[in-house]
C-alpha positions as CSV (number, residue, x, y, z in Angstrom):
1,X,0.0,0.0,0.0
2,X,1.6,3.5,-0.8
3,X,2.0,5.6,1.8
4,X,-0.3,8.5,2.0
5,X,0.4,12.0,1.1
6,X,0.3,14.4,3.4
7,X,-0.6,18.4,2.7
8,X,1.6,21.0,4.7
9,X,-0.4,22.9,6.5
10,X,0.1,26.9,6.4
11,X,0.6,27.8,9.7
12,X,-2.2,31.2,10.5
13,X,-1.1,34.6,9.7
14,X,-0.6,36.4,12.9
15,X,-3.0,38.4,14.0
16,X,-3.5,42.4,13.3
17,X,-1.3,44.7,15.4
18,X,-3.4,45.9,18.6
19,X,-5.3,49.0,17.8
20,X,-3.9,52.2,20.3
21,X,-6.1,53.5,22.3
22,X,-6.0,56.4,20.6
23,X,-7.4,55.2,17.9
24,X,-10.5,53.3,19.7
25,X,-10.8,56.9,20.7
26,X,-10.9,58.4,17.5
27,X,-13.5,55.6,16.5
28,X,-15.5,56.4,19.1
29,X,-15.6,59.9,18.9
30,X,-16.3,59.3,14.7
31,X,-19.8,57.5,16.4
32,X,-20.9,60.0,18.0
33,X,-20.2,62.0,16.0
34,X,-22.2,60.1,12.9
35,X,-24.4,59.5,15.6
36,X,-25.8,63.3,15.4
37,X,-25.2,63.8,11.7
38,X,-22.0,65.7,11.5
39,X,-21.0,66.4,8.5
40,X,-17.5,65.9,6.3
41,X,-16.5,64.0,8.7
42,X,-12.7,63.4,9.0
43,X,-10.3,61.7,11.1
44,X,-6.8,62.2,10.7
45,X,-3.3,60.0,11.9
46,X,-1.3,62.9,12.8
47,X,1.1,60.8,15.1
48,X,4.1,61.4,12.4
49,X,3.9,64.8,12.1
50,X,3.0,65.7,15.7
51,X,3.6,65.6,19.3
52,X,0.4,67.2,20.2
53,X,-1.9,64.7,19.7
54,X,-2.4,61.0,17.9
55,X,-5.6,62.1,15.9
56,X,-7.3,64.7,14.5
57,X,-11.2,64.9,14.4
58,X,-13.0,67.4,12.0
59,X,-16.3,67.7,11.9
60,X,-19.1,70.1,10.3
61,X,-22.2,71.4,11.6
62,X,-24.7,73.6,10.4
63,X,-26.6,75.8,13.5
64,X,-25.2,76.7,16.6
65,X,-27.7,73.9,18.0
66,X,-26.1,71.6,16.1
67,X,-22.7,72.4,16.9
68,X,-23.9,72.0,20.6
69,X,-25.4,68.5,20.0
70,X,-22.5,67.2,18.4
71,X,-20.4,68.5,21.4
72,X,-23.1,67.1,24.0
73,X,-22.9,63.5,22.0
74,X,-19.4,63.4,21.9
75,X,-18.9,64.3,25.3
76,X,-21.3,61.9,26.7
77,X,-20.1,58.7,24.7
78,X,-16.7,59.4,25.3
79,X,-17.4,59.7,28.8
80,X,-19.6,56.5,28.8
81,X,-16.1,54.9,28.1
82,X,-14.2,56.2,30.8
83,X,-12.7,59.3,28.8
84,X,-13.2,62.4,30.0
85,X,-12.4,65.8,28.1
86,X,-9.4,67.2,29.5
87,X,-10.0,71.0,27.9
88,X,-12.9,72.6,26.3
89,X,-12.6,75.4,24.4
90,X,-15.3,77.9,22.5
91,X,-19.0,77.7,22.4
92,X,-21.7,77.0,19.7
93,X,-22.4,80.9,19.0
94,X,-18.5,81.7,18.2
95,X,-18.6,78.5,15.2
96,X,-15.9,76.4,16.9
97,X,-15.5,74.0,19.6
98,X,-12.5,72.7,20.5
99,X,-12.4,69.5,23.0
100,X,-9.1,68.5,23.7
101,X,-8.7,64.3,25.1
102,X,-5.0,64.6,25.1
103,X,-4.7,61.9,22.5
104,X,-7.3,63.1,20.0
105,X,-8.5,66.6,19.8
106,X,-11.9,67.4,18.1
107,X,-12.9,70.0,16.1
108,X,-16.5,71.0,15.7
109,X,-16.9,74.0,13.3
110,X,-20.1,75.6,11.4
111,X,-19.1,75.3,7.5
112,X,-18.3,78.4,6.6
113,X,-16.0,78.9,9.4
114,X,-14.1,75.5,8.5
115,X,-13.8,76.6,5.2
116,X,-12.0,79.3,6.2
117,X,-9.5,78.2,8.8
118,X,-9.4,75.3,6.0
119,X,-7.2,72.9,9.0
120,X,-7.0,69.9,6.9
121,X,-4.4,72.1,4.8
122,X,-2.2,71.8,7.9
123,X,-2.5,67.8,8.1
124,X,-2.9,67.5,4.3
125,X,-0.1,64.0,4.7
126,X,-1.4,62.7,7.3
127,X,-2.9,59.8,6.5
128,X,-7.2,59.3,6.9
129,X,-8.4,56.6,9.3
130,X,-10.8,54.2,7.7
């Protein structure tokens, strides 16, 4: 009887990288943020071009209400999850928010006032998280 032949087996690839916590927080904060309609949403990987912070968040709204919402959300799910916002900066009326995690920062702006400061001309390498 001939022996048998045997198929190698590939051995598994290894498993993804762990994810930094940064950028769970950047997911999170995109959820929210989807969550009460932001719009042109972007988050940015900054982490090679500064010491500042891991991520960027940009974000759109149209009203001062709805730059408040987005705010409220944010800060509630991020909180939810144990992270609380280390500075705040702005209010709905002025057009910009600021909230400031250490490792991401968010920035809530009415349109025309992010069109303006036009901030993704500052991070235009860094690199988009999917």
């Amino acid at each position: 009887m001939p022996p048998k032949k045997t198929t190698a087996r590939r051995p598994a690839p290894p498993p993804p990288p762990p994810q930094p916590a940064s950028a769970r927080l950047a997911a999170q904060a995109r959820a929210a943020l989807e969550d009460r309609k932001g719009e042109n949403l972007k988050v940015l990987d900054v982490r090679a071009f500064s010491t500042l912070a891991d991520y960027m968040v940009l974000v759109s709204g149209s009203s001062a209400p709805h730059l408040k919402a987005l705010a409220n959300e944010v800060i509630r799910a991020l909180k939810d999850e144990g992270h609380y916002c280390y500075r705040k900066s702005g209010l709905p009326d002025d057009g910009w928010l600021v909230l400031d995690y250490v490792d991401i920062v968010i920035h809530i702006f009415r349109t025309d006032l992010r069109s303006y400061y036009a901030l993704e001309e500052l991070w235009v390498d860094a690199v988009p998280m999917e």
